[in-house]
N, C-alpha and C positions, 0 to 999 in steps of 0.2 A: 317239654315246656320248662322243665326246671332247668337243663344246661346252659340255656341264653339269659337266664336270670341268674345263675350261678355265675357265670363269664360276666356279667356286668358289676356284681359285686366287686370280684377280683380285679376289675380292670379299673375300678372307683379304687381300691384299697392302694392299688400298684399307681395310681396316681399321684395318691396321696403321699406315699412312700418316696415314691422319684421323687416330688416336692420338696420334701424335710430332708432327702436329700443332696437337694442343691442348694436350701437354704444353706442346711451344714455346711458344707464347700466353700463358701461365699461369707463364712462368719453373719449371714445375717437369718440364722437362727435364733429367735430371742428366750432366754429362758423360761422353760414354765414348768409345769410339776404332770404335764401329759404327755409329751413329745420328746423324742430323743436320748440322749446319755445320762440319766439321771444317778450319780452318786451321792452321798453326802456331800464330797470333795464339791463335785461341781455345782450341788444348788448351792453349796456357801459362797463359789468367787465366778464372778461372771466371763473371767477370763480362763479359766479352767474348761467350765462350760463349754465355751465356745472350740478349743483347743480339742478337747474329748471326740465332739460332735464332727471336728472335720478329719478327726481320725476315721472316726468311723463313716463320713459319709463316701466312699468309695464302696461300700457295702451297700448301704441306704439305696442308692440309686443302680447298683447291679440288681438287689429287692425288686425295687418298682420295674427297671427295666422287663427281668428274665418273669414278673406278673401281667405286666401288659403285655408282654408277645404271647405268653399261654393263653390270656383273657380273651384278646384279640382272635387268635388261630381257632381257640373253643366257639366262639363266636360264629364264625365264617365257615366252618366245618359243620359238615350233615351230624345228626345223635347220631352218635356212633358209641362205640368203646373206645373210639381214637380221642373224641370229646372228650368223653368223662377221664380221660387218661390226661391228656391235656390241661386239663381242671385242677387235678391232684396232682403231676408234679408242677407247676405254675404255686399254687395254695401254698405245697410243701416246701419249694425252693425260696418262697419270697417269704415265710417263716425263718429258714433255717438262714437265709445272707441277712436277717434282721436282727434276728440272734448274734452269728456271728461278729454286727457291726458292735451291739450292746457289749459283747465281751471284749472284743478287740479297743475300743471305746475307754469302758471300764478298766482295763488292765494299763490301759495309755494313762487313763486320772489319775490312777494309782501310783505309777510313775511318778507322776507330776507333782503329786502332792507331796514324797520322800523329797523329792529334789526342792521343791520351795521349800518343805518346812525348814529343810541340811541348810537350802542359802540365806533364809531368814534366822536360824539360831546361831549360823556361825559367827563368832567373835570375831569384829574388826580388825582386819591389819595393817601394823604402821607400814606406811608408806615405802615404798624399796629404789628409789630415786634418792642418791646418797646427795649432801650437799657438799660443794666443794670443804676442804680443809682451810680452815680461817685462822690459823697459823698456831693453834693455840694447842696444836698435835692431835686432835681428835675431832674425826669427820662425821657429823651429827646426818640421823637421816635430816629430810626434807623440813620446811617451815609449813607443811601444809597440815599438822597435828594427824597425821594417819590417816589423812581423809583422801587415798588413793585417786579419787573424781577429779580433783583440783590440783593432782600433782602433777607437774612438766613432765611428761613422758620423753624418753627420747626415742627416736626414731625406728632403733631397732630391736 
């Protein structure tokens, strides 16, 4: 009697997992402080967050997948030892790819956060779009003050 209520936990949990893992996929995970990739990085910017969570949801949802096939099989199958074996690597595998996603996740924000902070503190550079020579012998950069966004780009 306990293995068909053990299988229905896991296949409630492996739901919920596949879930949070398609949300991820889809950016429409929204952030909270219970679900998903939780770093400092990512509850401060909701675009980190989201970034984090669809790293990791390819994990997320192999989780829910490889819990609802054991859930399922535990379920459908006589008590056996093949059950309760079914039970425990199902439990153990939709732990350890949840784990996995958290880290892989985690190590991705981590990432992300070096590279925003380097492109937020790097000092502006003038402009590399020279402007013609106005006769006065020296070819001043652009009139656009360094603001590279606004400068004529050329082609190649």
């Amino acid at each position: 009697m306990v293995v068909p209520v053990l299988a229905a936990v896991l296949v409630v949990a492996a739901l919920a997992v596949g879930v949070v893992g398609v949300l991820a996929a889809t950016h429409r995970l929204p952030r909270n402080r219970v679900i998903g990739v939780r770093t400092g990085w990512t509850m401060a910017r909701v675009d980190a967050f989201r970034r984090a969570n669809r790293v990791a949801a390819p994990a997320f949802v192999g989780a829910g997948v490889l819990g609802l096939a054991a859930g399922v099989a535990a379920m459908v199958s006589p008590v056996t030892t093949a059950a309760v074996t079914l039970l425990v690597v199902g439990a153990l595998g939709l732990v350890v790819l949840l784990g996995v996603g958290g880290a892989v996740g985690g190590r991705y924000a981590e990432a992300d956060r070096a590279a925003t902070l380097e492109a937020e503190n790097r000092p502006a550079q003038p402009c590399s779009v020279p402007v013609p020579d106005d006769g006065c012998g020296a070819a001043e950069q652009s009139a656009c003050a360094g603001s590279c966004a606004i400068c004529p780009r050329s082609s190649s």
